[in-house]
Structure formats: structure tokens, C-alpha cells
C-alpha positions as CSV (number, residue, x, y, z in Angstrom):
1,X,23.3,38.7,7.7
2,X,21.5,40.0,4.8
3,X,23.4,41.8,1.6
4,X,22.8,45.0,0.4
5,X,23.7,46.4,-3.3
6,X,24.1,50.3,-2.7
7,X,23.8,52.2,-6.2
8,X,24.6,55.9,-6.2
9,X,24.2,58.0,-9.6
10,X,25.7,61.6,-10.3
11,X,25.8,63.7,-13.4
12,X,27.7,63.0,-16.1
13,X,29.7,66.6,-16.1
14,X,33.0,66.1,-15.2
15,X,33.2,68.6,-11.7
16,X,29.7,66.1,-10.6
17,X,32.0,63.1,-11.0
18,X,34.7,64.5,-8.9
19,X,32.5,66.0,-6.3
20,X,31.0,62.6,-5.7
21,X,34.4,60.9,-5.5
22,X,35.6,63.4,-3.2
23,X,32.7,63.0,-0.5
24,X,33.1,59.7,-0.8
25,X,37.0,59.4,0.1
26,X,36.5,62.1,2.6
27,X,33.5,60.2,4.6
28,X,36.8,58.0,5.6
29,X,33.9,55.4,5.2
30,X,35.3,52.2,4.7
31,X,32.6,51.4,2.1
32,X,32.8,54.4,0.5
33,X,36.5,54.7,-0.2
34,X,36.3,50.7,-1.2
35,X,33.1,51.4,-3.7
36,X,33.2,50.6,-7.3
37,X,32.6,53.5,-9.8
38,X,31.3,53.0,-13.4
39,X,32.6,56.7,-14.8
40,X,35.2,55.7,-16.7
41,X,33.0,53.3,-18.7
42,X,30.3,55.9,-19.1
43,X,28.4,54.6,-16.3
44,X,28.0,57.2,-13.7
45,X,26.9,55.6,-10.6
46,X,29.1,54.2,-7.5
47,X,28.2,50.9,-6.6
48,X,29.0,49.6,-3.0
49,X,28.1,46.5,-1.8
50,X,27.6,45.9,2.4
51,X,26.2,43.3,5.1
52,X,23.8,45.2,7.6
53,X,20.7,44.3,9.2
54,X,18.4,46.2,7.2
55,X,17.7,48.6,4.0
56,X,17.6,51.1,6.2
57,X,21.0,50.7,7.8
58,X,22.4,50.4,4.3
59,X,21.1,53.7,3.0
60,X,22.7,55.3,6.2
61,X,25.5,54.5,5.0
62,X,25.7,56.8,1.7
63,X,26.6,60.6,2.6
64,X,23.2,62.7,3.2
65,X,23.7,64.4,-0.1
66,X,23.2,61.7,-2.1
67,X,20.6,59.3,-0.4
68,X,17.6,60.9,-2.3
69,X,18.4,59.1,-5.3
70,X,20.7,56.1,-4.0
71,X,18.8,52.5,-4.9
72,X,19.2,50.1,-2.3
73,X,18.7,46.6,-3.1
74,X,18.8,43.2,-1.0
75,X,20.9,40.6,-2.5
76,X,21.1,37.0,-2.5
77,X,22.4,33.8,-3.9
78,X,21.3,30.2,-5.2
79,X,22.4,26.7,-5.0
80,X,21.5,24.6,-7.8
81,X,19.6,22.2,-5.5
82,X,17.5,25.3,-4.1
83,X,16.8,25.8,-8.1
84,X,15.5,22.7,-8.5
85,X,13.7,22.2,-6.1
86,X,11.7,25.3,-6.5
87,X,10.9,24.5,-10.2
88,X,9.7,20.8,-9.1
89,X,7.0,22.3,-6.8
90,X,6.1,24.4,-9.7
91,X,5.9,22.1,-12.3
92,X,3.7,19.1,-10.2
């Protein structure tokens, strides 16, 4: 099943950072109350990470008030064999 990266900014002002938090948490989402958030390193974006079917079905998953600007982004992975033999078609 594919894998979805889920990025959601907020302001920087303090009350924005707890608002967020406190949608989040109180979604009872599992993905949301499991979600990694960059505020204390100045970084103010939540970042939650999900298997689904779809983009579409990934961006449902972030509350309504914050979908406008979420950034959803399929993820993936390579073996070093898949590496190589990519580069060895595309250097003849």
C-alpha cells in the first residue's frame, strides 16, 4: 500500500501552536495524536506519516481546518540493486 508524508504548517505565535495541537489530540485520530511536531525546534509544521490508497485519502485525514495548506507527499524507498540498475540503463 502506498505511503504518504502529511505536512501540516501553523503560525509561529504561540496560541496558533496550541490550537493546532489541541485539534489534533482532540480528533482522537490515531495519526494525529501520534504525529510529529517541529515547534520546539522552530519548525512549525506537524508531520504524520500514513499508508492509504491514495493522496486523497491521506489529506482526509488532517482536520478540515487545516487541509488548505497541508502538503501531501507519496513516499517510497530504494534497494541498492534497484539503484543500480536504473543508472546502468542510463549510462549504456
Amino acid at each position: 500500500m502506498p505511503r504518504y508524508m502529511i505536512e501540516v504548517p501553523h503560525s509561529s505565535e504561540k496560541r496558533a501552536c496550541l490550537e493546532a495541537v489541541h485539534v489534533f489530540l482532540k480528533t482522537g485520530s490515531h495519526y494525529l495524536t501520534h504525529c510529529d511536531g517541529g515547534c520546539p525546534g522552530g519548525e512549525h509544521k506537524a508531520w504524520i506519516t500514513v499508508e492509504t490508497d491514495n493522496r486523497e485519502d491521506a489529506l482526509r485525514i488532517v482536520p478540515p481546518a487545516f487541509r488548505h495548506e497541508a502538503k501531501v507527499t507519496q513516499l517510497g524507498r530504494f534497494s541498492l540493486e534497484q539503484v543500480e540498475r536504473i543508472m546502468e540503463q542510463h549510462t549504456g
